[in-house]
C-alpha positions in Angstrom: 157.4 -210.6 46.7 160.3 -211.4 44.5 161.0 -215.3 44.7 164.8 -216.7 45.0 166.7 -216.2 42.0 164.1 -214.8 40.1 164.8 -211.8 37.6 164.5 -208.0 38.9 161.3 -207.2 39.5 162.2 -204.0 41.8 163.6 -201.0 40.2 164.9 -199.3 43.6 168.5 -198.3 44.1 169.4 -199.2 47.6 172.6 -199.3 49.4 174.6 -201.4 52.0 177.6 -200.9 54.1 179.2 -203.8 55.9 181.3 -203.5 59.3 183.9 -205.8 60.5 187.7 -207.1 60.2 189.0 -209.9 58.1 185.9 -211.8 57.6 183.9 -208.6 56.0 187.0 -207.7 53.7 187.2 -211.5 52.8 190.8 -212.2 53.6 192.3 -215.4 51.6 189.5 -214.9 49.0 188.4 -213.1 45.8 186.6 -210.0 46.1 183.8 -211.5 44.1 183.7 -214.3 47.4 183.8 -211.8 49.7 180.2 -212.3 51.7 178.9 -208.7 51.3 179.8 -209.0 47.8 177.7 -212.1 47.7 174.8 -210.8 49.7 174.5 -207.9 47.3 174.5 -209.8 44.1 172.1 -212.2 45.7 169.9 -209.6 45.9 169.7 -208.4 43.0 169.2 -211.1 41.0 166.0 -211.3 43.3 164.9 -207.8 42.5 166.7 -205.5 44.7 169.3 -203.7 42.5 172.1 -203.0 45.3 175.1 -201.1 44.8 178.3 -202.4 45.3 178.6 -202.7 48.6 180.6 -200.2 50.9 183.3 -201.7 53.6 185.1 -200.3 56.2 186.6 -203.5 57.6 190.9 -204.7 57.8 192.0 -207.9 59.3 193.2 -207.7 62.5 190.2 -204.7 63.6 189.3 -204.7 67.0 186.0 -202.8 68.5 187.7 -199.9 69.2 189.9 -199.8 65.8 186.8 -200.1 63.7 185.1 -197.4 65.8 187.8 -195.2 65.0 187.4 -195.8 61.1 184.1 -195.4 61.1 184.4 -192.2 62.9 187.2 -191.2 60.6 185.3 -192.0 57.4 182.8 -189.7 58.2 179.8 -192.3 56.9 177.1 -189.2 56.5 174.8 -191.5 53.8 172.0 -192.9 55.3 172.2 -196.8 54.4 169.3 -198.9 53.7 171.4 -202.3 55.3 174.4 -202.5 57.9 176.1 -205.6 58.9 178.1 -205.9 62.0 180.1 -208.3 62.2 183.0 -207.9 64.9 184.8 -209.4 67.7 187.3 -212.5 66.8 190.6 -210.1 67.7 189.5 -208.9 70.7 189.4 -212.5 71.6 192.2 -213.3 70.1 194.2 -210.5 71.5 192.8 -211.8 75.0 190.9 -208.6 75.6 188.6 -208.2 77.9 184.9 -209.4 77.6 183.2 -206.7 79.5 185.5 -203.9 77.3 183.7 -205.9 74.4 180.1 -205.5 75.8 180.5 -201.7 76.0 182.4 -200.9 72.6 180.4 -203.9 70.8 176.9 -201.9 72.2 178.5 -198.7 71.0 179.1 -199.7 67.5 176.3 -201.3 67.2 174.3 -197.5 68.0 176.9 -196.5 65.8 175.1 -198.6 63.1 171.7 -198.2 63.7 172.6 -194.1 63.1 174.0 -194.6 59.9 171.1 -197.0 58.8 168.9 -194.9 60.4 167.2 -197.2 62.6 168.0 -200.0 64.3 165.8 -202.4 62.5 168.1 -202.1 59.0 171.3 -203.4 61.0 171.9 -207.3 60.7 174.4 -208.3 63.4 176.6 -211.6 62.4 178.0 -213.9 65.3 182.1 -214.5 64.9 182.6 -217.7 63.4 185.1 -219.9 65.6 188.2 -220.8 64.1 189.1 -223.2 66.8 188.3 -225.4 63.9 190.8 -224.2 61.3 194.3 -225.6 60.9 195.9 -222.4 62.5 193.1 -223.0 64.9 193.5 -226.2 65.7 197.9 -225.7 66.9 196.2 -223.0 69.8 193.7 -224.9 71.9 190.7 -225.1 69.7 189.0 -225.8 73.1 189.6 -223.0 74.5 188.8 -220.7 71.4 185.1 -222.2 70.9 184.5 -221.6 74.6 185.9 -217.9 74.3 184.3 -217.3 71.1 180.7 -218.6 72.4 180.9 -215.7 75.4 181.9 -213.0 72.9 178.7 -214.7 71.1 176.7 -214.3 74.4 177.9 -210.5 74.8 176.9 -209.0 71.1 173.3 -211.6 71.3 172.7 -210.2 74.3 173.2 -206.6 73.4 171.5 -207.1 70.0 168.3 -208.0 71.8 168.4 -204.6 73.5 167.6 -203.3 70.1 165.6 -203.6 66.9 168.5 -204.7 65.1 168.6 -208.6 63.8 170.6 -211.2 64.6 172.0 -214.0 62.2 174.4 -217.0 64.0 176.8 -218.3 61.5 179.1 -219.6 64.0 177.2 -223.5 63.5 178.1 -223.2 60.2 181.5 -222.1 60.5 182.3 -225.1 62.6 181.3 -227.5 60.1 184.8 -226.8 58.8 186.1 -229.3 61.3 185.1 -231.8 58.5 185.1 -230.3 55.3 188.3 -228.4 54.3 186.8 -226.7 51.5 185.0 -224.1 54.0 188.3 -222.9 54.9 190.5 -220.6 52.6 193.8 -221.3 51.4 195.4 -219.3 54.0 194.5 -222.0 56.4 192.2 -219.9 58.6 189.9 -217.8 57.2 186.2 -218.8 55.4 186.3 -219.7 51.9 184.2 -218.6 49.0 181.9 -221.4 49.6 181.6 -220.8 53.6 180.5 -217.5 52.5 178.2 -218.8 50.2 176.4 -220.9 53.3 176.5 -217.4 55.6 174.4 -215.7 52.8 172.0 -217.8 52.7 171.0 -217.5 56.2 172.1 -213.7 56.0 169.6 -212.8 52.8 166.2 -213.5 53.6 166.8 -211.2 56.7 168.1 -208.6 54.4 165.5 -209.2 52.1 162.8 -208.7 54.4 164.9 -205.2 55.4 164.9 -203.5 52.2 160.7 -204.5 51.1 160.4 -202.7 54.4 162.5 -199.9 53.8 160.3 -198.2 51.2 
């Protein structure tokens, strides 16, 4: 097994797509910040040579909205990783939780097609931005409380399935007391935030693509 940061040792080609809204596209940062961007270099200096990584995600996507892109782009590539990560606008847009449940569990089918099995999808929990300075002006109380049912919802449906499950949300509250997590925009993850979701994100991913051959 190829050890963290160690040079190539795999001479596979293997591909990832990465679902979501503003925090897959990377809003606020570089595109070399960007976490799937991050995750794929990450492994490949460990000996999984990945190809840049292929998003369908916009700020502002709801469930349905990145349903519809998906659909529209037509995604007939079979991908050795898919991460889901989806949800913080239907909260935000005060939809409702049990419309979530059914398009999140959709999608998430969606995925597992496309990867072609359920196993090679990694599912990321919506970070809470209670804790950011936009955040914090619109009941940052509330948000965490609405953010940890959306949370429940796509666990809960995740565990239905093969897929895996990585919660990010602790660390995107440690914001609260370090500013530099938080991107100049005043809401969304930094560079460095990012950095901390990988490295809970790629041993998961890791462990995908040694089983995927």
């Amino acid at each position: 097994m190829a050890q963290d940061d160690s040079m190539p040792e795999n001479n596979a080609d293997y591909t990832y797509l990465a679902l979501g809204d503003s925090y897959t596209i990377g809003e606020g940062v570089e595109t070399a910040a960007r976490f799937p961007v991050q995750l794929s270099e990450k492994l490949t200096r460990n000996g999984f040579l990945v190809d840049t990584p292929e998003i369908v995600a916009q700020t502002g996507w709801t469930t349905d909205e990145l349903a519809a892109a998906v659909a529209g782009r037509k995604l007939d590539e079979k991908y050795d990783l898919v991460t889901l990560l989806i949800g913080v606008n239907n909260q935000f847009r005060g939809r409702d939780s049990g419309e979530y449940r059914t398009q999140f569990a959709e999608l998430l089918q969606t995925a597992a097609g496309i990867a072609g099995d359920e196993a090679s999808v990694i599912v990321i929990s919506i970070p809470d931005y209670g804790v950011t300075p936009f955040g914090r002006e619109r009941n940052p109380e509330m948000i965490a409380k609405e953010i940890d049912l959306f949370n429940q919802i796509n666990y809960e449906e995740t565990r239905k399935t093969s897929a895996r499950y990585i919660d990010i949300t602790g660390i995107s509250r440690q914001a609260v007391n370090n500013p530099e997590l938080i991107a100049s925009d005043g809401l969304h993850p930094s560079g460095g935030m990012y950095r901390l979701w990988v490295e809970e994100i790629f041993p998961v991913a890791r462990q995908i693509l040694e089983n995927s051959n």
